[in-house]
C-alpha positions in Angstrom: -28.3 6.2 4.2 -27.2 2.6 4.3 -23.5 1.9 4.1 -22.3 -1.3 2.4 -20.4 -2.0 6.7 -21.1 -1.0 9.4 -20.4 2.4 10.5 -19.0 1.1 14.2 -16.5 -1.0 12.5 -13.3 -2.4 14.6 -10.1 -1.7 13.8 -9.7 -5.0 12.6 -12.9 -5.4 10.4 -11.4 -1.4 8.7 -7.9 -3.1 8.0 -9.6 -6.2 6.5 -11.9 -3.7 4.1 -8.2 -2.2 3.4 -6.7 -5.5 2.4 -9.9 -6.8 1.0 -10.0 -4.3 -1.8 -6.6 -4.5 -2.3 -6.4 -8.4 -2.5 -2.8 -10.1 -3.1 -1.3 -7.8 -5.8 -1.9 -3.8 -7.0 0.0 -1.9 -9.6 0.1 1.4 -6.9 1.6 4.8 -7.0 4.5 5.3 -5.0 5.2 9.2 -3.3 8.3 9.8 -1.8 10.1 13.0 -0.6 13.7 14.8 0.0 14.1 18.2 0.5 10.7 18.9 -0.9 11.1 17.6 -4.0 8.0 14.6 -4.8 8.7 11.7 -6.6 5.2 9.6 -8.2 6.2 6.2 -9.5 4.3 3.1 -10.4 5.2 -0.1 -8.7 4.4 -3.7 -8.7 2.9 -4.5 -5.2 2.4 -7.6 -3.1 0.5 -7.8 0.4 1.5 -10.0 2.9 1.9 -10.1 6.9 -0.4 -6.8 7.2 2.2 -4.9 4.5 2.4 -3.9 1.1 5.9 -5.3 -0.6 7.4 -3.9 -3.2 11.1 -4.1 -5.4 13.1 -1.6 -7.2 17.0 -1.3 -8.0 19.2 0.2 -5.0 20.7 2.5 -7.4 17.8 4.2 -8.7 16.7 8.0 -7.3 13.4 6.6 -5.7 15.8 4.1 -3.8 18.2 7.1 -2.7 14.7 9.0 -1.7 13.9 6.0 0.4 17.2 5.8 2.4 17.1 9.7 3.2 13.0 9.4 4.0 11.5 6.3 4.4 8.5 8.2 4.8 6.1 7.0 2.0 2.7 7.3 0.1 0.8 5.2 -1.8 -2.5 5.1 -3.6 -4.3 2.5 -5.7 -7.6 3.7 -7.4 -9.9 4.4 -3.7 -7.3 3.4 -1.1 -4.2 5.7 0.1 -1.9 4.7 2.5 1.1 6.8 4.2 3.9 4.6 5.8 7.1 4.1 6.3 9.3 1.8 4.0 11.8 -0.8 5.3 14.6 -2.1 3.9 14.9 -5.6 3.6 18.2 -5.7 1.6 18.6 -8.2 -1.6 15.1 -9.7 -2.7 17.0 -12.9 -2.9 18.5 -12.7 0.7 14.9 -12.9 2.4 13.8 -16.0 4.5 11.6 -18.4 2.3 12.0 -16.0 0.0 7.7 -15.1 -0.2 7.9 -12.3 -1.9 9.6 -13.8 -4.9 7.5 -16.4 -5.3 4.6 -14.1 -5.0 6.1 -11.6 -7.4 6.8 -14.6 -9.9 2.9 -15.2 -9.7 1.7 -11.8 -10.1 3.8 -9.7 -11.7 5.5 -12.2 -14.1 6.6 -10.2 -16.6 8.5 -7.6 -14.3 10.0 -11.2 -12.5 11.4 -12.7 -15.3 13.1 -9.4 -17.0 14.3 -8.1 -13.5 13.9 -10.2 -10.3 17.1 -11.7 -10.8 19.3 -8.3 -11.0 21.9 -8.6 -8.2 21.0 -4.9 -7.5 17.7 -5.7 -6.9 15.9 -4.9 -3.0 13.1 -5.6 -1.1 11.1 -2.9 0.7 7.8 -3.1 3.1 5.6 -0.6 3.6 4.1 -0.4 7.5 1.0 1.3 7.2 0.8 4.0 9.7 -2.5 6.3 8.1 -5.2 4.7 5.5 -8.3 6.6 3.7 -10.1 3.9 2.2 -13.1 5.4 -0.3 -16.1 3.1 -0.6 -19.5 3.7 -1.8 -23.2 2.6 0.0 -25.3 0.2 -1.9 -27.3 3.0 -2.2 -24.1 4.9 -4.1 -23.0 7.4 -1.7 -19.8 8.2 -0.9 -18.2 7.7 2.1 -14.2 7.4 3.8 -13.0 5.0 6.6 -10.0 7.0 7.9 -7.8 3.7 9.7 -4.8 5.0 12.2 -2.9 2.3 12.8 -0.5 3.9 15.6 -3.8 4.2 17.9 -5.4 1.2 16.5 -8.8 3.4 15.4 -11.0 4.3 12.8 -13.6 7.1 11.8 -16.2 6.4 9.1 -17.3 9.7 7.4 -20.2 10.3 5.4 -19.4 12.3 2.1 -22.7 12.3 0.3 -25.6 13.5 2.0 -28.8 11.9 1.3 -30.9 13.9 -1.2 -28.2 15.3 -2.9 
């Protein structure tokens, strides 16, 4: 079976894959959690520095999810990622203020009927675990599994050839 990478990827080359398929902007499902109750939500994304950016109002029920359990999930069609979110406080309070400008270019409509709400905060997402879902040339199916705490990956088969 010939995979569309190579199966001894580096970490680095895995987390480029990651970002590659998710280019600057996704609209991506959000999981979060308290006292085992599971939120999904859509939100606009942005990725920069290595982390995926997103907005929302610090009064909402997601937003009081996040400050009880920062740990998160998200998922955009092949690509899942669990993390932990970080406050950044007021989208307008950040230095050089990148994610505004890059919210303003891809998410326009959400920017211009929301971004300037005084309630409005910035959070990151640090990827800690990724499955990334990818198919050979060839069309079979296969995972790269990216652990960013110990800086490695797995690349797993999930067709087998003949199938």
């Amino acid at each position: 079976m010939n995979f569309s990478v190579a199966k001894d990827l580096t970490f680095e080359q895995a987390v480029e894959i990651m970002f590659g398929k998710l280019k600057t902007h996704k609209i991506m499902a959000l999981a979060t959690s308290v006292n085992d109750k599971v939120m999904v939500r859509n939100m606009s994304c942005v990725f920069y520095d290595n982390l995926v950016w997103f907005k929302t109002d610090k009064n909402f029920r997601k937003t009081q999810q996040l400050y009880a359990n920062p740990n998160v999930a998200l998922c955009w069609s092949g690509v899942q990622i669990e993390g932990v979110a970080v406050n950044h406080g007021l989208v307008i309070d950040e230095p050089e203020r990148k994610f505004e400008k890059l919210y303003e270019k891809y998410h326009d409509g959400s920017y211009n009927k929301y971004s300037h709400e005084e309630t409005e905060i910035l959070f990151s997402v640090e990827p800690k675990f990724v499955e990334v879902w990818d198919t050979s040339q060839e069309n079979y199916a296969y995972q790269i599994f990216i652990d960013f705490d110990n800086k490695s990956i797995e690349v797993k088969a999930y067709d087998q050839e003949g199938k």
